[in-house]
C-alpha positions, 0 to 999 in steps of 0.5 A, a space after each residue: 303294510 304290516 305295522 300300518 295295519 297294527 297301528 290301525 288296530 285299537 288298544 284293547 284288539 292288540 291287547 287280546 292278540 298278543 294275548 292269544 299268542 301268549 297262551 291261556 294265562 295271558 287271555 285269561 288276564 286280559 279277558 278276565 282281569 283287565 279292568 277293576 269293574 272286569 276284577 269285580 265281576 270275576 271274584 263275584 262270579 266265581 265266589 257264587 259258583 263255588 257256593 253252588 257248587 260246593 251245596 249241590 256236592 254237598 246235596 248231591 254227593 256227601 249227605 245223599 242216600 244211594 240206597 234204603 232197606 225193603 220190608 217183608 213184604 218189598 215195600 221200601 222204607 224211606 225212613 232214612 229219606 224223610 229224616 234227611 228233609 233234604 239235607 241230602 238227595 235220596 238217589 235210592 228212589 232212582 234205584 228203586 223205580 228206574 225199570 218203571 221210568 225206562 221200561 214203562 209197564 213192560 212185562 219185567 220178564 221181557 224187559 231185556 228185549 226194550 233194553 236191547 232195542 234202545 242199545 240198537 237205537 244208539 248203535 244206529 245213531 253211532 253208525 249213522 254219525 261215521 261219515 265213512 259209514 255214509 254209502 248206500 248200505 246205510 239205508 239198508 243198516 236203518 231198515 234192518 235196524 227198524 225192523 229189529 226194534 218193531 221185532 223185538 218190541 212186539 214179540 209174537 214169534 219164535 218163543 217171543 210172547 207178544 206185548 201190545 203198545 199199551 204196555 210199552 214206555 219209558 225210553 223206547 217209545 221217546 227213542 221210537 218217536 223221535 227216530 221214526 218221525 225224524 226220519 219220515 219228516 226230514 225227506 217229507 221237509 226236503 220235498 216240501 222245501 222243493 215244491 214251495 219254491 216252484 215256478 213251474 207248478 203253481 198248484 204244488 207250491 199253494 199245496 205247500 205254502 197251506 200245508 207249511 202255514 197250517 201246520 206251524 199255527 197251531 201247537 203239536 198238542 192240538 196236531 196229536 188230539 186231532 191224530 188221535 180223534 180224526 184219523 180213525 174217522 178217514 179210515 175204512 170201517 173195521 179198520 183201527 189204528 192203534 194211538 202210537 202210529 197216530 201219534 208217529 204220524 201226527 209228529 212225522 206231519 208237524 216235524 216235516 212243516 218246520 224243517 220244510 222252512 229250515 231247508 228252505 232258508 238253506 236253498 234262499 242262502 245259496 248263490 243263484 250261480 251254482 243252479 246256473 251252472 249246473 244249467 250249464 252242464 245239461 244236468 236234469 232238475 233233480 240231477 241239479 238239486 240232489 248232486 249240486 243245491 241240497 248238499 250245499 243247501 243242507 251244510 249251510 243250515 246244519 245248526 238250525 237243523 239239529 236245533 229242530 231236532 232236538 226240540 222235537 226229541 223234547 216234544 216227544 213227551 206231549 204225547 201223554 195227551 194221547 195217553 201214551 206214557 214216555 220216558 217224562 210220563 214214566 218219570 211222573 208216574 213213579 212219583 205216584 209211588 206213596 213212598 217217593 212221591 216227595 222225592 220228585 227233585 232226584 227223579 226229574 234230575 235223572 230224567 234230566 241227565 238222560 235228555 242231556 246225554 242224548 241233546 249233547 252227544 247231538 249238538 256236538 255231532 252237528 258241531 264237530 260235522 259243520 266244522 269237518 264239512 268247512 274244512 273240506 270247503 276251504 280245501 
């Protein structure tokens, strides 16, 4: 049976097998070099990618300026820079204006205090991502963990001075965002997912189809100016609420709508027979749907999941509508400096590498996560 099926199997699928089984020479000759077109378009390739790669070495390595002198009265003198005319990246701009671009207008004195708090958000996100830190004490780990970060931003107590969300930015408010919304909108979705597929309330699932569909037909800059402009209208006179938990509630509200259809598209994938058998066995609903179809539901849509939240950690810096300054906005106003303005290139790159690290380390969890969960699965 074996040798009909591998007569069964064309030419070139028995050639990438036999290459795989030879090693990573042998599937680079067959992938790469099989053919003269295939020879062409590698040589091609690779010859463009090592000019790139050699200029930007070059631009960004060889020729740069990692640092310029200061005057008397601190003002950096760029002389150096402007005489490169981009030959070589002036990474002294980064050196110069990176407390302004993580920090914001945070008071310089106390800018340990946001420093702390973005080491706690990445502590948090480490622990959160170690399966065997997945117990109830987790959520008393997020809690104690938040209160930490509102503690430390605010001040206000114990020799700590107080410093109003006007002069927060940079890092720690993209991180808040992010966190805070994500947080609030992943249960919100989960119930929301739940009531849109209800037949046994009706008026419930005509709540959440409006909700889902008035949400997603307009876009998060239009959901943050009405935060910002309705919200204090609904509230009971003399009672104000500052633009950033606005703008948390505004992101809480959007989030929750898409991921509301990604859990969804999750609960449709799973076979009718699992909620069947959880029938069976006498279990109530929300026995059924907390033990039996979201853990199931939750694995199948792990990507999509992690997609949404990355477009949403990303979408954090919309919130310049609003006039709160992220961590792009900070990037943007360090430009405004007379003396780095044409510098732009270096700064977007450095704000570019920060917004990388955080969207890999997440697309590489939800990988390595998805590939541990259909391991246990196929057990």
């Amino acid at each position: 049976m074996g040798d009909i099926a591998a007569e069964c199997i064309p030419g070139e699928a028995r050639a990438q097998q036999k290459a795989a089984a030879l090693g990573l020479c042998a599937r680079a000759r067959v992938n790469l070099f099989g053919s003269w077109w295939s020879t062409a378009v590698t040589l091609a390739l690779g010859y463009i990618l090592l000019r790139i790669a050699f200029a930007a070495f070059a631009w960004g390595i060889f020729n740069a300026i990692w640092s310029v002198p200061y005057g008397p009265t601190g003002i950096a003198n760029t002389a150096a820079c402007q005489n490169a005319k981009g030959v070589g990246a002036c990474w002294a701009v980064l050196g110069d204006k990176y407390r302004l671009i993580l920090f914001g207008r945070y008071p310089y004195a106390e800018q340990w205090r946001p420093a702390t708090v973005v080491l706690l958000f990445i502590g948090l996100y480490t622990v959160s991502g170690l399966r065997r830190f997945w117990r109830k004490e987790l959520a008393l780990i997020w809690i104690g963990t938040l209160t930490a970060v509102g503690a430390l931003m605010w001040g206000g107590f114990a020799g700590l001075p107080l410093v109003t969300e006007d002069y927060w930015g940079g890092l720690p408010i993209t991180l808040i965002l992010a966190t805070f919304g994500l947080a609030f909108a992943f249960p919100l979705s989960v119930l929301v997912a739940l009531g849109r597929r209800s037949t046994d309330m009706p008026a419930v699932k005509v709540l959440c189809v409006v909700y889902v569909e008035l949400i997603r037909g307009v876009p998060l800059i239009s959901v943050l100016f009405m935060a910002s402009v309705m919200f204090p209208l609904f509230m009971p006179p003399g009672l104000n609420i500052d633009k950033l938990l606005r703008a948390q509630a505004a992101i809480v509200l959007f989030a929750a709508a898409y991921l509301a259809e990604v859990v969804r598209g999750g609960l449709q994938a799973l076979p009718k027979g699992q909620a069947e058998a959880a029938d069976a066995l006498g279990l109530s609903y929300w026995q059924k749907t907390a033990f039996i179809i979201l853990p199931q539901a939750l694995r199948l849509v792990i990507p999509p999941l992690v997609n949404t939240f990355i477009g949403f950690f990303k979408d954090t810096s919309l919130v310049l509508i609003i006039g709160l300054f992220d961590l792009l906005t900070m990037g943007k106003v360090a430009l405004s400096d007379p003396p780095w303005e044409s510098f732009s290139t270096e700064v977007y790159l450095g704000l570019a590498a920060i917004y990388i690290a955080f969207c890999f380390a997440m697309s590489q969890y939800s990988r390595s996560l998805e590939r541990d969960l259909n391991r246990s699965r196929g057990r």
